[in-house]
N, C-alpha and C positions, 0 to 999 in steps of 0.2 A: 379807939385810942389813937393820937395822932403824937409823931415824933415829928423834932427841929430837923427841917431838911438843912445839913450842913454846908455853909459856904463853900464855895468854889476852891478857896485858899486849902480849906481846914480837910478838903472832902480829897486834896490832892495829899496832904501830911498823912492822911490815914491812908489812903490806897500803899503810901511809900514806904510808910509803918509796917503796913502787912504784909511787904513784897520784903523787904528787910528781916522779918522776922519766919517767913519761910524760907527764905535763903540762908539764914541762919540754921533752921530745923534742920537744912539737908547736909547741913557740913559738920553736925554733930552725929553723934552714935545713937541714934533711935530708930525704930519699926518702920517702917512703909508706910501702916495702918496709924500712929501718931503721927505720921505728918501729912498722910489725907484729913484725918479729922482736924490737923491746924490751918490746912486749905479749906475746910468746911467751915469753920467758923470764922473764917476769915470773911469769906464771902458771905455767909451769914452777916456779920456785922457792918458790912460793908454796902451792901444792897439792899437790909433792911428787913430782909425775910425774917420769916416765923422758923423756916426749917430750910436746910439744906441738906444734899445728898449727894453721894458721888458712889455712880454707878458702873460698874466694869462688863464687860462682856464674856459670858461667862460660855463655856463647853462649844457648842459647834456656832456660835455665837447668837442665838436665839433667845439666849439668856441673859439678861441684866444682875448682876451680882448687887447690891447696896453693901461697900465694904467701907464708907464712913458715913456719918449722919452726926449734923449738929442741930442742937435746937429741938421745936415739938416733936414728940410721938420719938428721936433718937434710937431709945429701947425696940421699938416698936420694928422701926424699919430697919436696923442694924443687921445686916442679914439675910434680908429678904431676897427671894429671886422671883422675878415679872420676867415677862415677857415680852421682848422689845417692840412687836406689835403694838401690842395693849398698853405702851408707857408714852410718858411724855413728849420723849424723844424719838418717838417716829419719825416726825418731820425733819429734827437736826439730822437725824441718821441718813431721812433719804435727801435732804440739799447741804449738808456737811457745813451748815451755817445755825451759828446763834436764832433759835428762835423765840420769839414772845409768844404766850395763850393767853387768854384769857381779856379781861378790862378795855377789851374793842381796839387791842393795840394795831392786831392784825384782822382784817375785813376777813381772812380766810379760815378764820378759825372759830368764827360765829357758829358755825356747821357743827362746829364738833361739840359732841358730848360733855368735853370735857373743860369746856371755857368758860363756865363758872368760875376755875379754877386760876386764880392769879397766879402765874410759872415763869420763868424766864429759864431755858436749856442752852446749854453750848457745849456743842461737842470735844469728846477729848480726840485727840490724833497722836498716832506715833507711827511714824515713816511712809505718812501718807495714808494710813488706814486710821479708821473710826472703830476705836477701841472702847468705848463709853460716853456717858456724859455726865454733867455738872447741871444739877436741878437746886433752883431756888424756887419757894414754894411761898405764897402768901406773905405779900409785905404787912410789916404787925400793924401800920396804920391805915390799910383797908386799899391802899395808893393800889394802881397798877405797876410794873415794869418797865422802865424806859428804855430806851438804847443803848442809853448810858450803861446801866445795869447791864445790858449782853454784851456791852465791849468790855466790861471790867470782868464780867464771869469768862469772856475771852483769853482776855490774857493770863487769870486765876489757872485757869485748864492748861497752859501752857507746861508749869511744873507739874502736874500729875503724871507723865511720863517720864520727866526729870527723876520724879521720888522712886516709879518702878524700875527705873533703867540704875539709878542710884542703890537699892536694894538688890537687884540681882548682880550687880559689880560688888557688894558688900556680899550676897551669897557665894560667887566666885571666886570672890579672895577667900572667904573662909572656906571653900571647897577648896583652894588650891593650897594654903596654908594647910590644911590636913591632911592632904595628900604630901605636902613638902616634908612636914614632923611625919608622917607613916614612912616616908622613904628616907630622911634623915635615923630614923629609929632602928630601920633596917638597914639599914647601911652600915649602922654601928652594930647592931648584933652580927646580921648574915655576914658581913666582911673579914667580923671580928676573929674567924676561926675556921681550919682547915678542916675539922671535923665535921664528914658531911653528916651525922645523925645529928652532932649540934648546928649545922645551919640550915638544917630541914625544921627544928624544932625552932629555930629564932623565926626564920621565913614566916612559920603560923602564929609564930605570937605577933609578931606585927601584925598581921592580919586581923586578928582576932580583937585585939585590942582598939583596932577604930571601926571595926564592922559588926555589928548588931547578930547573933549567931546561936543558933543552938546545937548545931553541928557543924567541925569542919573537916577537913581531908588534901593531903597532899599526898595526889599522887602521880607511882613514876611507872614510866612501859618497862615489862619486863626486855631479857634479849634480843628477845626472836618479835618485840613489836607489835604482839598479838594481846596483851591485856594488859592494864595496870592495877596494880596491887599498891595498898597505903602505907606510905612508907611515912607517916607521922598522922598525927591527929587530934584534936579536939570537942569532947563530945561522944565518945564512941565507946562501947560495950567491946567483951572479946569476941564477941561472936559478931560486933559491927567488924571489926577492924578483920575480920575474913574474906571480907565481901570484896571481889575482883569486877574490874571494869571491862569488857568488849573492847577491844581497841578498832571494833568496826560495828559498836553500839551504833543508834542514830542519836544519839546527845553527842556521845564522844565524840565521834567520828566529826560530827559538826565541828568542835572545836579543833580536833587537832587536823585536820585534812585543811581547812581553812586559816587555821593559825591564829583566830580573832577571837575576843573572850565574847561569852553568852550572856543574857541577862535573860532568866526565868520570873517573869512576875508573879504568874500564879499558873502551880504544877498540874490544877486543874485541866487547862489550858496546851499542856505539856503531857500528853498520856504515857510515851516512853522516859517519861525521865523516872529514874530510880533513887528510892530513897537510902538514903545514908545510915537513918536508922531504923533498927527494925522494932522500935517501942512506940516512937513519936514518928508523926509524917511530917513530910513538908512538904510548906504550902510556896516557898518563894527560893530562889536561887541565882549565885553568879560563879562562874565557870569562867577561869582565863589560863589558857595553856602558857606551860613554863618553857622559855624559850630560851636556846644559846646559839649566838650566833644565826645558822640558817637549820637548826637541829633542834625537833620538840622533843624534852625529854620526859613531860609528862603534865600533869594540869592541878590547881588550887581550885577546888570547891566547897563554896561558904552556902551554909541553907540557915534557912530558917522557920521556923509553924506556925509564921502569918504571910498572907499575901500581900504582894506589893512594898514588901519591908526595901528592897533597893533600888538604885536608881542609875542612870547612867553614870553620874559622877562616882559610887562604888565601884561601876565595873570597872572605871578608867584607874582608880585608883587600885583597883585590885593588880589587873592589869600590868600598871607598874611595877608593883612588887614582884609579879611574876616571872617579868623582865629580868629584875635585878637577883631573884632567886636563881635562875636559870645559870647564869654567869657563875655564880656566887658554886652553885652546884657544881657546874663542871668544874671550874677551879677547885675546889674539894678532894672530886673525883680522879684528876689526873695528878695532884699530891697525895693522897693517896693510893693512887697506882703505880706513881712514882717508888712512894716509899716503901710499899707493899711490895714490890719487886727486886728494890735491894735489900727488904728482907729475906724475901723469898731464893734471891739467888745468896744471898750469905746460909743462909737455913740447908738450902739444896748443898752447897758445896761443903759444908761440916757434914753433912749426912753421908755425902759421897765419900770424905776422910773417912769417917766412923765406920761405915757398913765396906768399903774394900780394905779398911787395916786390919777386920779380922772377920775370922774363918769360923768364928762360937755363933751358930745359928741363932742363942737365945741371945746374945747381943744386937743382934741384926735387928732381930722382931722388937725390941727391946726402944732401938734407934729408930726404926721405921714410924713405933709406934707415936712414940714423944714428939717426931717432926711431924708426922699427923696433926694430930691434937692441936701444938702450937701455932700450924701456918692456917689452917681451918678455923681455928676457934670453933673446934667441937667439942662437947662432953662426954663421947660414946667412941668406940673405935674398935676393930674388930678386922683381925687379917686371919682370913682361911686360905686351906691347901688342899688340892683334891689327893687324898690315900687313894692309890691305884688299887689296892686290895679293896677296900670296900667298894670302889667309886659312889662316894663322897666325896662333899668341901665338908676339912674338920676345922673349926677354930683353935689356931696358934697362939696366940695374944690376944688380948680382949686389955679393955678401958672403960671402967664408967657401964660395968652390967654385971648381974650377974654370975661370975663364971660357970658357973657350975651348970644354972640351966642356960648358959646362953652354948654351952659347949653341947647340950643335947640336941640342939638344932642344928641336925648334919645332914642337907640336904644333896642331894643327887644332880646332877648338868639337867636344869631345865627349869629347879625347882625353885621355888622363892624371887626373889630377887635377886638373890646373890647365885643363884644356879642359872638364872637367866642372861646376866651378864655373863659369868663361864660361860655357857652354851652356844651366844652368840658373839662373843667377844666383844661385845659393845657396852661403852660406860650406859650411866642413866641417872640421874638426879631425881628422888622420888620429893616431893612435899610435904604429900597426905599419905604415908604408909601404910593406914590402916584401910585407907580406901583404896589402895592398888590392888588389883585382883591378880599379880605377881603373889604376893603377900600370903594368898592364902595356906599354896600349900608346904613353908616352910614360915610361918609368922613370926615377926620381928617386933611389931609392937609392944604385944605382950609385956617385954621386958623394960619398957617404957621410952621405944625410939619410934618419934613424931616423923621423923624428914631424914631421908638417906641419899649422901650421893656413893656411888659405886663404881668401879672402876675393875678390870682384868690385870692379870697377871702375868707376863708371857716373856719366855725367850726364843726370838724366833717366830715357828709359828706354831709351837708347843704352849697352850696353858697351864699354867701351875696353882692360878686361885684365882681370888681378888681381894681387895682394899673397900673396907666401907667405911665409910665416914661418919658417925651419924648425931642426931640433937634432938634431947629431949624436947624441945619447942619449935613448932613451923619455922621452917626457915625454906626461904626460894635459894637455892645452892646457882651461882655463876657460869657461866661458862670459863670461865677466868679457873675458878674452883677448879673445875672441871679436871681443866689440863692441869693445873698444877699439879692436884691427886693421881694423875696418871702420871707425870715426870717422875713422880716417888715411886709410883707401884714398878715403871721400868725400873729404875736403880734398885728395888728392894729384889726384886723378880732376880738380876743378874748376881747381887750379893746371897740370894737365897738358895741358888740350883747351886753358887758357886761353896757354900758352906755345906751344903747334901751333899756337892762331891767328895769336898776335904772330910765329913766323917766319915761317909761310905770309903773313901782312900785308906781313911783312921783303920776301919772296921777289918777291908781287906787285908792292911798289913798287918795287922792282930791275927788275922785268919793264917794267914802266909807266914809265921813266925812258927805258930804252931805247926802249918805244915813241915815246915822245916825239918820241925824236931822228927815227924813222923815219915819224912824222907831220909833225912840222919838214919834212921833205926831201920830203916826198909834199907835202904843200900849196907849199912852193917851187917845185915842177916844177908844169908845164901843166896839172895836173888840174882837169879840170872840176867844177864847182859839186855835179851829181849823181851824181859818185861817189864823193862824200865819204861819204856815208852808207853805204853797200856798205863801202869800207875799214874805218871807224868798226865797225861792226860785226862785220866778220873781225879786225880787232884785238882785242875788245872779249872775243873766244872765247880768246883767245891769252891776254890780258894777266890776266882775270878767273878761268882756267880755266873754262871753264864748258861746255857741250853744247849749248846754243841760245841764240840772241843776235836779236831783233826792235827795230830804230828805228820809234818811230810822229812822224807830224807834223800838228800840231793844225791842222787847219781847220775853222773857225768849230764847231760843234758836233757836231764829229766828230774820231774821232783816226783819219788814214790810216797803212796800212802803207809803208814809204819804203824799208826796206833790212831783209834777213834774213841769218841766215850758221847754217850746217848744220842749216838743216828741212829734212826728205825731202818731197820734190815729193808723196806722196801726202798729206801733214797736215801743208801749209801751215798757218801762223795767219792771224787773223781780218785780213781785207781794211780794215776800218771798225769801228770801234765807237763808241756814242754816249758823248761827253764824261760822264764820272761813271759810264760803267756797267763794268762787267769787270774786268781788271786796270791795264793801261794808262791807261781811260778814268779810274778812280778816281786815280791818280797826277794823270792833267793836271787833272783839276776838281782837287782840292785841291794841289797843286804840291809835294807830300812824297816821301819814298822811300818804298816798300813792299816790308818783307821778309816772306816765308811760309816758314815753315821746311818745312809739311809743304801743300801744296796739295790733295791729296784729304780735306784737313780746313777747307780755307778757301771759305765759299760762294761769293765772288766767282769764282771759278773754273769755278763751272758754266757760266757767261756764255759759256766756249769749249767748244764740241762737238769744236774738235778735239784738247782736252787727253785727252779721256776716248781715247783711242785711243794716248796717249802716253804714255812709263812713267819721267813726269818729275816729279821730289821735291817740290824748293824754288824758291824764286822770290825777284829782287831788281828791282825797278822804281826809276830814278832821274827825274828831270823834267828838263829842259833849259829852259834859263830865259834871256833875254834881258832884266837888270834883275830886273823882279820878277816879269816874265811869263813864261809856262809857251809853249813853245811846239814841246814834243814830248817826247817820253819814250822813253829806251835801257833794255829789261828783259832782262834773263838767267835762262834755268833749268837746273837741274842735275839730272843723272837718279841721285847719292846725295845720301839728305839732308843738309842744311846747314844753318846759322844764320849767316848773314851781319854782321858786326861793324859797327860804326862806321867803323872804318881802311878795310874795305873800300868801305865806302858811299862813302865821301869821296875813293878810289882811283879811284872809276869818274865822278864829279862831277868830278874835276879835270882828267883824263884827254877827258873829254866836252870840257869848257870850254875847254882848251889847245887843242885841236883844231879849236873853234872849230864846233863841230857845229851847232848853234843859230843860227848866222848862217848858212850854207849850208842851213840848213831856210824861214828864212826869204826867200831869195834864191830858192827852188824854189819858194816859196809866190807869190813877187810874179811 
């Protein structure tokens, strides 16, 4: 079949046609692949051919891709991969020049196999490399190829890297446009709000929303930097959302020690990476730590259960967000700590009102416990006190358990949790209660408490209980928590001894009114002058609580013993002591009380040889006074330590005076 070879005129309108009409192609909105194939039939129509092809070089470039074909067999070769050896374009490849086969164009190609074969090839280039080429195959009227033909499939080749570099600028922009709306979108959620569990939950919905995913996770390093835990999520079971991270894993540690997001293609490939969840695996992943400023607070990982599902542009876009999460977070964080703090100090200073304006123990615990609850956000709470008689912690107030059987767990200084803390005086923040092996032998869960933080009790460096916090659901309790629950346990601790004393005051002067009466009715009856001080004394044990009770009476320069009440005959006290020296003596020289809370810390003390054999605490020396003179001194000691108040001081002065003690010292002396 033979075609009108087209005039010289006619043969330039068409070349201009077709250079017009792919210059047109590239500046509208179509494929790559539609405007190779309008380069293919271009030059099809234009040189004549049966078939054209345009060839890419495909994988370690070995391979010829056929990703347009016009004309014969199209279907056929669409597709196809050869082998750039075994193709047409050997030659073009290895002299980077248009060549002719076949119809005796070229003397050199008689040789080849394959010059039956009427071809004209022109290599494609971009930036100087031989990236493909442009194959015309059989002109339909039997002609060979002319030169002509290789300078027009010359310059046809030209736009084929125009159309790939044109496409990847159109992938670009659409990668960067979706990356622009994924951080415009975040930008309006995460910004939108100071609540950091709502811009932890925005953070992943943006995510989520342009990334392909079957699971995801955001997570942050706990205090102490050593793991993180998911503090939002997508995709996750309750038993996923338990799962903690190494913060010196080898995935992890990659990301955050280097600060750069990951991209996992295929987990196969990855044997330490760990799955998210424990139903479905994954086969593909990206990982970008969440950054503030020079500070990672923790990391966004997206998976998925096929391979190869992302791509760099994901990770860069993840990436971003991470960025802007990071920021987003801390700012969160430090308004909330802000505000959390002028709660906390409003919360602390009503408490501190509350529990020092009064002295009713059951409003104390009452206060204690309400500020609890509210500055924690707990649902459980629970303040014990160690009963000296049993040694036990007993529960005082409880919240949100029980009471009945949370009050039967009265564990001993060692036992549980809460006798462990007693024991050693140190807070502790539990998680997993049930898996602390603290727990076992006073158990708390039981009662339905997940996560305990705990705290001691202490005035001084006497313990009186502790403070537990606690929540029916996992919770990782702060350091933040921590102290704040111990600011309360101090203030509870000094409003708590400080209400024990004022009833035990309560109680003594109920005890001492009575005595009264029974001092009234003993000085009414016959009693002699010197058994007042022996009564005095056996009362004195009664009314004071106390374990040993000594009357001394001042003559001239000495303080005599007058009346004792339960010293053991073998370590009697001091018979005489010189006025100003010892315990007693210092009382009558100066005419004051003297309380010692702790006696084997007070020098005066050594003054008795027979204390050192006595395994007696505290000490209260009162003076007895006739006007403004001193004229004998009632002292008490107690064998546990004590701190002796004012109410009491003045319980045992009154008690002394009513009685009239001082004048029957006097009456013994003349």
């Amino acid at each position: 079949m033979s075609t009108r070879q087209p005039a010289p005129a006619e043969a330039i309108r068409d070349f201009q046609e077709a250079i017009r009409r792919i210059t047109r192609a590239l500046t509208v909105r179509q494929t790559a692949g539609e405007t190779l194939k309008l380069i293919a039939e271009e030059a099809r129509s234009l040189t004549g051919a049966a078939s054209v092809a345009i060839g890419l070089r495909a994988g370690s470039g070995r391979l010829l891709d056929f990703v347009a074909v016009a004309g014969e067999n199209a279907d056929t070769v669409q597709g196809l991969q050869i082998f750039t050896d075994d193709s047409l374009a050997e030659a073009a490849f290895r002299t980077g020049q248009p060549t002719l086969l076949g119809g005796g164009a070229d003397p050199q190609t008689r040789q080849n196999p394959r010059s039956h074969t009427a071809a004209a090839v022109a290599p494609i280039k971009r930036e100087g490399a031989i990236i493909g080429a442009l194959f015309a195959l059989n002109k339909t009227d039997g002609a060979a190829f002319t030169p002509e033909d290789a300078a027009l499939l010359e310059t046809l080749v030209e736009y084929v890297p125009l159309t790939l570099a044109h496409e990847e600028a159109e992938i670009a922009l659409a990668e960067r446009k979706r990356e622009l709306e994924v951080l415009y979108d975040a930008a309006l959620t995460v910004s939108g709000s100071l609540n950091v569990q709502e811009v932890l939950n925005s953070v992943l919905d943006a995510v989520c929303q342009h990334l392909p995913h079957q699971a995801a996770a955001l997570f942050l390093l706990n205090d102490e930097r050593t793991h993180l835990f998911i503090a939002a999520d997508r995709g996750l079971n309750d038993d996923d959302r338990e799962i903690q991270l190494a913060a010196d894993g080898p995935v992890t540690a990659r990301v955050l020690e280097t600060g750069q997001p990951l991209l996992i293609a295929d987990t196969d490939l990855e044997p330490d990476f760990d799955d998210l969840t424990t139903e479905r695996r994954t086969r593909s992943a990206v990982i970008a730590p969440i950054r503030s400023r020079n500070d990672i607070l923790g990391l966004i990982l997206v998976s998925s259960g096929q391979a190869t599902v992302y791509n760099a542009n994901d990770l860069r876009m993840l990436s971003a967000v991470a960025s802007q999460a990071g920021i987003a977070i801390q700012n969160a964080w430090l308004y909330e700590d802000a505000t959390r703090r002028a709660e906390e100090a409003t919360a602390l200073y009503d408490l501190s009102q509350h529990v020092n304006a009064t002295l009713h123990m059951d409003r104390v615990f009452q206060f204690v416990a309400e500020s609890v609850v509210n500055l924690l956000k707990v649902d459980k709470f629970a303040l014990l006190l160690m009963d000296r008689q049993e040694e036990r912690l007993v529960t005082r107030v409880s919240i949100g358990v029980d009471r009945e059987s949370f009050e039967r767990i009265r564990p001993r200084s060692g036992e549980g949790i809460a006798g462990w803390v007693f024991e050693w005086m140190t807070p502790t923040a539990v998680a997993d209660v049930a898996a602390d092996s603290r727990n076992f032998s006073a158990p708390i869960h039981q009662e339905g408490v997940v996560s305990t933080i705990c705290v001691p009790m202490a005035v001084g460096d006497e313990m009186i209980g502790v403070l537990m916090a606690m929540s029916s659901r996992r919770r990782l309790f702060t350091v933040a928590e921590m102290e704040l629950l111990y600011t309360i346990a101090n203030q509870a601790a000094v409003a708590i001894v400080n209400a024990m004393l004022y009833q035990d005051a309560r109680s003594k002067s109920s005890a001492m009114r009575a005595y009264f009466h029974r001092v009234a009715r003993a000085l009414g009856s016959a009693l002699e002058a010197q058994d007042m001080p022996q009564l005095m004394a056996d009362l004195t044990i009664e009314v004071m609580r106390a374990d040993r009770c000594a009357i001394y009476r001042v003559d001239g320069e000495v303080v005599r013993l007058q009346a004792t009440s339960h010293f053991r005959s073998s370590t009697p006290p001091d018979a005489g002591i010189p006025l100003g020296e010892g315990l007693a003596g210092w009382v009558a020289r100066r005419g004051k009380p003297l309380v010692i809370p702790l006696l084997s810390e007070e020098p005066r003390s050594r003054q008795h040889a027979w204390l050192s054999r006595e395994r007696l605490s505290s000490y209260l020396g009162v003076p007895l006074k006739i006007g403004r003179r001193t004229v004998g001194v009632v002292e008490i000691y107690t064998q546990e330590p004590r701190i002796f108040n004012a109410e009491e001081i003045k319980l045992l002065t009154q008690f002394a005076r009513r009685a009239r003690v001082a004048d029957r010292l006097v009456v013994e002396s003349a």
